[in-house]
C-alpha positions in Angstrom: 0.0 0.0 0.0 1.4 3.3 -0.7 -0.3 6.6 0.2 1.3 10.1 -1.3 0.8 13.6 0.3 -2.0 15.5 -2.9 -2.0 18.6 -0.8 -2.4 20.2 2.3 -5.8 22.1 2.6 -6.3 25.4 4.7 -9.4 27.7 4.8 -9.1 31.1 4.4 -11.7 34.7 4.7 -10.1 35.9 1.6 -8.9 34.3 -1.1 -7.5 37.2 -3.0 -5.1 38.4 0.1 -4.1 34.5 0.7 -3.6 34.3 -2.7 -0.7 37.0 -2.4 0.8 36.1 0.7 1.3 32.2 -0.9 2.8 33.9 -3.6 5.1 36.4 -1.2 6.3 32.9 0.1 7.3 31.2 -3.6 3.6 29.9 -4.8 2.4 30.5 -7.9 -1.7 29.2 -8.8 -2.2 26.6 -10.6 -5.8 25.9 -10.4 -8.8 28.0 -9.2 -12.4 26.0 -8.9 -15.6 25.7 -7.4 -16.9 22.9 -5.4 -20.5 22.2 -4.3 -20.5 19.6 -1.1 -23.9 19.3 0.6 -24.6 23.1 0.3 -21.7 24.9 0.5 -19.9 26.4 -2.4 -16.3 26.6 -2.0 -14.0 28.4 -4.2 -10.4 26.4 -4.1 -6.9 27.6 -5.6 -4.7 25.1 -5.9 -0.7 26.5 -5.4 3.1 24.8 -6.5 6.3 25.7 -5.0 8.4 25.3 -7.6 8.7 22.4 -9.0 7.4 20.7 -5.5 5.0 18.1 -5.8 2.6 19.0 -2.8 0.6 21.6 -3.4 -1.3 23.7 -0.9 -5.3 24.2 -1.4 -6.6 27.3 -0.2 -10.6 26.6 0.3 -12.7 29.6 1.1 -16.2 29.4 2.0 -16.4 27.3 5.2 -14.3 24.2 4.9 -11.5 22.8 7.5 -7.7 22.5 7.5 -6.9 19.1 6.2 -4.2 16.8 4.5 -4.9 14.9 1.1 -3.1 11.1 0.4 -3.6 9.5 -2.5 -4.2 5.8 -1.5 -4.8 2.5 -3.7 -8.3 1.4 -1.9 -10.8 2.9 0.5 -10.4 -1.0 1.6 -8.7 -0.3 5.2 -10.7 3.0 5.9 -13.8 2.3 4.7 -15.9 1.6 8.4 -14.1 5.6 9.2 -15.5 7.2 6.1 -17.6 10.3 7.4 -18.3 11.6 4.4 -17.5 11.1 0.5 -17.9 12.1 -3.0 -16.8 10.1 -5.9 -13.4 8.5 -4.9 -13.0 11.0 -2.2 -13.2 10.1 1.2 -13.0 12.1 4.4 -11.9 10.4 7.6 -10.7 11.7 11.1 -7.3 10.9 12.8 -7.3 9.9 16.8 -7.0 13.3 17.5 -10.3 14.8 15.3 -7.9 16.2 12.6 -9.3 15.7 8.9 -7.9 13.2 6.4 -8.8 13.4 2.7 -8.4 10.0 1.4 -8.4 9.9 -2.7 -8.5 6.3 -4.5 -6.0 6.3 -7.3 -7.3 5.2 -11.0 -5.6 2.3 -12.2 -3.5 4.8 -14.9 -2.5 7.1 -11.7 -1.2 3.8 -9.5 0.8 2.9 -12.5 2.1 6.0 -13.4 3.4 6.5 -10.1 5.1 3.0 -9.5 6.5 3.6 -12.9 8.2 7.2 -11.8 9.2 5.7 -8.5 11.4 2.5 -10.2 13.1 5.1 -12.8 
């Protein structure tokens, strides 16, 4: 089994003024979205460092701080799942903090083992 960090999640008041501090610190956008969960509308930007491969994920319009994996299979999480859309699944550490668990597609798993034995 191998999880991967996808991003590290924070909400923000306003987007526009944590766009420019991300980008005071080395960040540079790389996507901006909406996302409708239950009935909230969030407005994401998603920022690179470089040529980092974690991104951050700035979220405005109620959400919570949160770190994203990539895993293979909801499999060993599945009876923690508190919420989900698609192949995105939210579950809670020991200590309350939010996971966001995302199934690879069998193209993204390959991919990466492929990178990782180069």
């Amino acid at each position: 089994m191998s999880e991967t960090i996808r991003h590290i999640g924070f909400p923000v008041s306003d987007l526009k003024r944590s766009i420019e501090f991300y980008e005071g610190l080395g960040f540079r956008c790389i996507t901006y979205s909406f996302e409708h969960w239950g009935n909230k509308t969030l407005k994401i930007v998603k920022m690179q460092r470089g040529e980092e491969p974690t991104l951050i994920e700035l979220i405005q319009g109620g959400w919570f701080p949160h770190v994203s994996l990539d895993i293979d299979t909801i499999e060993p999480w599945a009876d923690q799942v508190e919420m989900s859309k698609g192949k995105t699944y939210f579950i809670k550490d020991l200590d309350g903090n939010r996971i966001e668990l995302v199934e690879r597609r069998k193209r993204d798993h390959n991919h990466s083992r492929n990178r990782h034995q180069s």
